[in-house]
C-alpha positions in Angstrom: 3.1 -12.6 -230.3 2.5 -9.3 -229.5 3.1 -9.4 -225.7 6.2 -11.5 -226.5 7.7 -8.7 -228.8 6.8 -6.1 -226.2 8.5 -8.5 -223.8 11.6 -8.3 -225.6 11.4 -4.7 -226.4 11.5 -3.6 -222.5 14.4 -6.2 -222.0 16.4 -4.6 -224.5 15.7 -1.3 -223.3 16.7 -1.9 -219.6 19.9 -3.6 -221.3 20.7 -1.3 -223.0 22.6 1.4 -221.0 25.4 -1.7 -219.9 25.5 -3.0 -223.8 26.4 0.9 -224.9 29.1 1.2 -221.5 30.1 -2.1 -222.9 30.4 -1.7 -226.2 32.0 1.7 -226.0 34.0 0.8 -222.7 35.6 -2.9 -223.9 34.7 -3.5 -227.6 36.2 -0.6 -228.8 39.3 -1.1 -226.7 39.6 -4.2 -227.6 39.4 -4.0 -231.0 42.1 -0.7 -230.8 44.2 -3.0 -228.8 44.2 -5.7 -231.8 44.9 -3.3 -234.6 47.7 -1.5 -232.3 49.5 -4.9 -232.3 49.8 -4.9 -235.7 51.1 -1.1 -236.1 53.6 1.2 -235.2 51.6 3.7 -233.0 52.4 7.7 -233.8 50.4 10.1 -231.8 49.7 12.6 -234.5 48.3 10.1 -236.9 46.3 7.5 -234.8 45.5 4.1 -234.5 44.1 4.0 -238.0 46.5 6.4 -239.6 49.7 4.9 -238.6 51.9 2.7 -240.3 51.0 -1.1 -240.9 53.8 -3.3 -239.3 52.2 -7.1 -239.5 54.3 -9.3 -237.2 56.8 -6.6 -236.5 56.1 -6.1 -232.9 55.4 -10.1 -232.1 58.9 -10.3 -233.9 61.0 -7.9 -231.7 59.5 -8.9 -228.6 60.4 -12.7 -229.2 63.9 -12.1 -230.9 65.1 -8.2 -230.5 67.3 -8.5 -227.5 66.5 -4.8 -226.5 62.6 -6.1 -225.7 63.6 -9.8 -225.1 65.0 -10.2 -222.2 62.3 -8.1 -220.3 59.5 -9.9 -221.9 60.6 -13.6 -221.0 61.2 -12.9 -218.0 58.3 -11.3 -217.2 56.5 -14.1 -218.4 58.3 -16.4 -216.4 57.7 -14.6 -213.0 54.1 -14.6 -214.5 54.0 -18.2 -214.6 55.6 -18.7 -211.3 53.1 -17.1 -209.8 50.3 -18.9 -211.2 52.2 -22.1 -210.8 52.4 -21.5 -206.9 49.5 -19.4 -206.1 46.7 -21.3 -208.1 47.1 -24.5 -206.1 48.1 -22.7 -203.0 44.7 -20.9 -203.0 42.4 -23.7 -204.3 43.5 -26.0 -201.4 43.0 -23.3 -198.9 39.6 -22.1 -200.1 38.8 -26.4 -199.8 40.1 -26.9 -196.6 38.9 -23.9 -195.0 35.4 -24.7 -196.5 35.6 -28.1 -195.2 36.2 -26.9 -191.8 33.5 -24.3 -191.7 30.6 -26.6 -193.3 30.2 -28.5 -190.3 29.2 -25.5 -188.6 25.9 -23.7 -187.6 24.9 -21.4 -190.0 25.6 -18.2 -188.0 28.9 -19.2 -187.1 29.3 -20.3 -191.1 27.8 -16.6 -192.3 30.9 -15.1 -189.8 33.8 -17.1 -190.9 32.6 -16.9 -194.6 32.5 -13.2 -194.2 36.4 -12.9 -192.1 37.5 -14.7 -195.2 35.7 -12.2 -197.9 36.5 -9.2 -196.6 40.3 -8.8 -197.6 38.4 -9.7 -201.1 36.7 -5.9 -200.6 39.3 -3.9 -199.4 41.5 -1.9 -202.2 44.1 -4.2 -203.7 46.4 -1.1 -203.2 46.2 -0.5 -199.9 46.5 -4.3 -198.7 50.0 -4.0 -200.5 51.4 -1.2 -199.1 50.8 -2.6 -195.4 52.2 -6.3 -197.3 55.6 -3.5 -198.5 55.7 -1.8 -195.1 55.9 -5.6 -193.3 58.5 -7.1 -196.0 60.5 -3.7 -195.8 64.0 -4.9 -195.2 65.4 -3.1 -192.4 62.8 -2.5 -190.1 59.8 -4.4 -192.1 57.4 -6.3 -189.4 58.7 -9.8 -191.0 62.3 -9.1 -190.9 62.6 -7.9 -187.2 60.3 -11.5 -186.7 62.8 -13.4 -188.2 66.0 -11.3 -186.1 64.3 -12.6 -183.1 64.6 -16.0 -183.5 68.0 -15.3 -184.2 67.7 -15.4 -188.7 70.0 -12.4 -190.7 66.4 -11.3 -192.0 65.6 -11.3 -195.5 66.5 -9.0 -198.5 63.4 -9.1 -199.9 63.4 -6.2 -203.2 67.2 -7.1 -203.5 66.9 -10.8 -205.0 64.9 -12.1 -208.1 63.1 -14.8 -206.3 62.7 -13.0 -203.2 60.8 -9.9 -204.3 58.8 -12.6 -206.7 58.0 -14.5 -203.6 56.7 -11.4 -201.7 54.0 -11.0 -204.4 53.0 -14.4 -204.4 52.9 -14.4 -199.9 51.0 -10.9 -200.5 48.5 -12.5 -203.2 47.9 -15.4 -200.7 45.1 -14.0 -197.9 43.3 -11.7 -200.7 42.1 -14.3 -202.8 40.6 -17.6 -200.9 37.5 -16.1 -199.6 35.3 -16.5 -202.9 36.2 -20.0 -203.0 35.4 -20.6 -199.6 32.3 -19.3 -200.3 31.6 -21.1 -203.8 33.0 -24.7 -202.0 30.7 -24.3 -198.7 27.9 -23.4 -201.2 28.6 -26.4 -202.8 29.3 -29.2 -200.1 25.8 -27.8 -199.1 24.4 -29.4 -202.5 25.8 -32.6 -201.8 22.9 -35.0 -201.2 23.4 -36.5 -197.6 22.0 -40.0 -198.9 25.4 -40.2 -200.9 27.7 -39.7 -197.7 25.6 -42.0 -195.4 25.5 -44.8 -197.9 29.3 -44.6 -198.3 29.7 -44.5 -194.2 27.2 -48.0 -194.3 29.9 -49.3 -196.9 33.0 -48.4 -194.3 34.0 -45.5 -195.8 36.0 -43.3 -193.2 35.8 -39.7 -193.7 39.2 -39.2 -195.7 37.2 -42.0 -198.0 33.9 -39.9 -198.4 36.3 -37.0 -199.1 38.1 -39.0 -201.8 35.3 -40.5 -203.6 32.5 -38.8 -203.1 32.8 -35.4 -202.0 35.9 -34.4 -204.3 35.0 -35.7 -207.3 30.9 -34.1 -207.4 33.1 -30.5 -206.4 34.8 -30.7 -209.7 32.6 -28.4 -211.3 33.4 -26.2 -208.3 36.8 -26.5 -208.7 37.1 -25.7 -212.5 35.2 -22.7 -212.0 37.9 -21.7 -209.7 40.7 -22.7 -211.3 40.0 -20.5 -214.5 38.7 -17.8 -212.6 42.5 -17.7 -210.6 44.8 -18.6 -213.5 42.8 -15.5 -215.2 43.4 -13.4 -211.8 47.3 -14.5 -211.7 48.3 -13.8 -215.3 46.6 -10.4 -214.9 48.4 -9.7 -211.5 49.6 -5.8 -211.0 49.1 -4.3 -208.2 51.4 -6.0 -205.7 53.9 -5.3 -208.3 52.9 -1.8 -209.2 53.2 -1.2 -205.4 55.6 -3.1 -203.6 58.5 -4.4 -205.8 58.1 -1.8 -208.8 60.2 -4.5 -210.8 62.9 -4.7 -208.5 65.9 -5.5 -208.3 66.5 -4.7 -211.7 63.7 -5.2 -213.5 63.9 -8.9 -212.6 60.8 -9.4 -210.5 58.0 -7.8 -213.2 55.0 -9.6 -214.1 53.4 -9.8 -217.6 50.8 -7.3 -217.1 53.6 -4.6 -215.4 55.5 -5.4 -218.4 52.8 -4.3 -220.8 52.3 -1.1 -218.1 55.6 0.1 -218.9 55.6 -0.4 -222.2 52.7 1.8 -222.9 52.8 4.3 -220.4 56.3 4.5 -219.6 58.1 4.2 -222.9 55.1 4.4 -224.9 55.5 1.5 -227.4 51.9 0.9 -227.7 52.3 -1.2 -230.6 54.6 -3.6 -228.1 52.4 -3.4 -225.5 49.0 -4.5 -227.4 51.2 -7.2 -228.8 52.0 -8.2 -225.5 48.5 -8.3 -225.2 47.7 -10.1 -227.1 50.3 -12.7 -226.4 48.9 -12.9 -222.9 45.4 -13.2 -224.6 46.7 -16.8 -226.3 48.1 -18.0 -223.2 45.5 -17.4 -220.7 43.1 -18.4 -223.9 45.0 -22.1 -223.9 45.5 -22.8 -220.0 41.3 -22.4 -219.7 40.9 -24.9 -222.9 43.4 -27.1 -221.2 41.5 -26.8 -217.8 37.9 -27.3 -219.4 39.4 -30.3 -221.1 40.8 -31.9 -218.2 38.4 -31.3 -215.0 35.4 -31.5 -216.9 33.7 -34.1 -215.2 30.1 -35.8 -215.7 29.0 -36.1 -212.0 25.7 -34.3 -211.8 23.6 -33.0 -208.6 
């Protein structure tokens, strides 16, 4: 017993310098974010010594059309993106994984580390090269599409334009973890399976179907959280590229919250925002648990 306590002693001790950067670094933040929701923030009196508001801020975000308009539509853009770019990047991660499998391992090691890298490099810096190519007079893309004989596009000057340069930007940064988690896993896959359903007359868009797909689920939940999580938090391409143009019309939920704070500082409407995104994200990973959960084990 006594080796066991010391045990657990020494663990403590070399956990505890991350448990105090955590607890002072995201508890404490968190819990001021929760309490700022519910108050109207003065900077000469503090989170605990300003005024109590309940649902005040939750209220003029939903209804006050000041706050409104912003908000929803920042939502919407946010869910846009998620809509598109979660599937988009799933079915690359699969297919490109698919592909490189087959492959001897060194070849495997290079592709899988091609595909990481833009996961490595500063999210800033791959967007201002992704502004500089979508720029609409001389961007890379438009003078492309003048070639081939097309007006161009006016990418920051339409809703849906500038929403679709951050989801086209988004695109070659995220895949390369999933390629990496899905060759991990088709590596798992006990051969036996595949060769019993090739003596059965499976042909390989079979095996994919019915046995490959369905023991990658676990896989494929883990990634689908993960990048619903990733695209409701989405910033920097905004931050950098579109700024909320044209208009204010192409913000996403985090930006909103940004601006809120920093930028008109309404902290109370910007913790409540939060919050708000909190729920949602909160509910799309119960939904996703409940619903790709499988029972295939190996």
């Amino acid at each position: 017993m006594r080796l066991e306590t010391r045990r657990k002693w020494w663990g403590l001790a070399f956990a505890a310098p991350n448990l105090v950067l955590f607890f002072f670094f995201v508890v404490i933040p968190v819990v001021g974010a929760v309490l700022l929701a519910f108050k109207d923030y003065q900077v000469g009196h503090g989170i605990l010594g300003s005024p109590w508001v309940g649902l005040e801020n939750f209220t003029t975000l939903l209804f006050d059309p000041v706050f409104r308009e912003d908000f929803w539509v920042a939502l919407a853009n946010t869910a846009v993106i998620t809509v598109v770019l979660v599937p988009v990047n799933i079915a690359i991660a699969l297919v490109v994984a698919g592909m490189i499998f087959p492959l001897p391992q060194r070849v495997q090691n290079f592709f899988k580390a091609a595909f990481y890298l833009p996961g490595i490099i500063s999210a800033v810096i791959i967007a201002i090269v992704w502004q500089w190519m979508f720029t609409e007079h001389n961007g890379l893309i438009n003078v492309v599409l003048r070639w081939f004989g097309h007006p161009g596009v006016a990418w920051f000057s339409e809703r849906w334009a500038a929403v679709g340069t951050i989801i086209l930007s988004s695109i070659p940064y995220a895949p390369g973890a999933g390629i990496i988690l899905y060759v991990a896993a088709l590596g798992r896959i006990p051969p036996e399976l595949l060769e019993s359903a090739e003596i059965d007359g499976a042909n390989r868009w079979q095996k994919w179907r019915t046995v490959i797909l369905p023991l990658l689920k676990p896989t494929t939940l883990y990634l689908v959280v993960i990048s619903t999580i990733e695209s409701f938090k989405i910033f920097t391409p905004v931050y950098v590229m579109t700024r909320g143009r044209p208009a204010n019309q192409s913000t996403s939920l985090v930006f909103e919250i940004y601006q809120n704070a920093f930028d008109n500082s309404e902290f109370g409407l910007a913790s409540a925002e939060a919050m708000i995104l909190f729920v949602i994200v909160m509910v799309f990973a119960v939904l996703q648990f409940r619903f790709l959960r499988g029972e295939e084990e190996y």
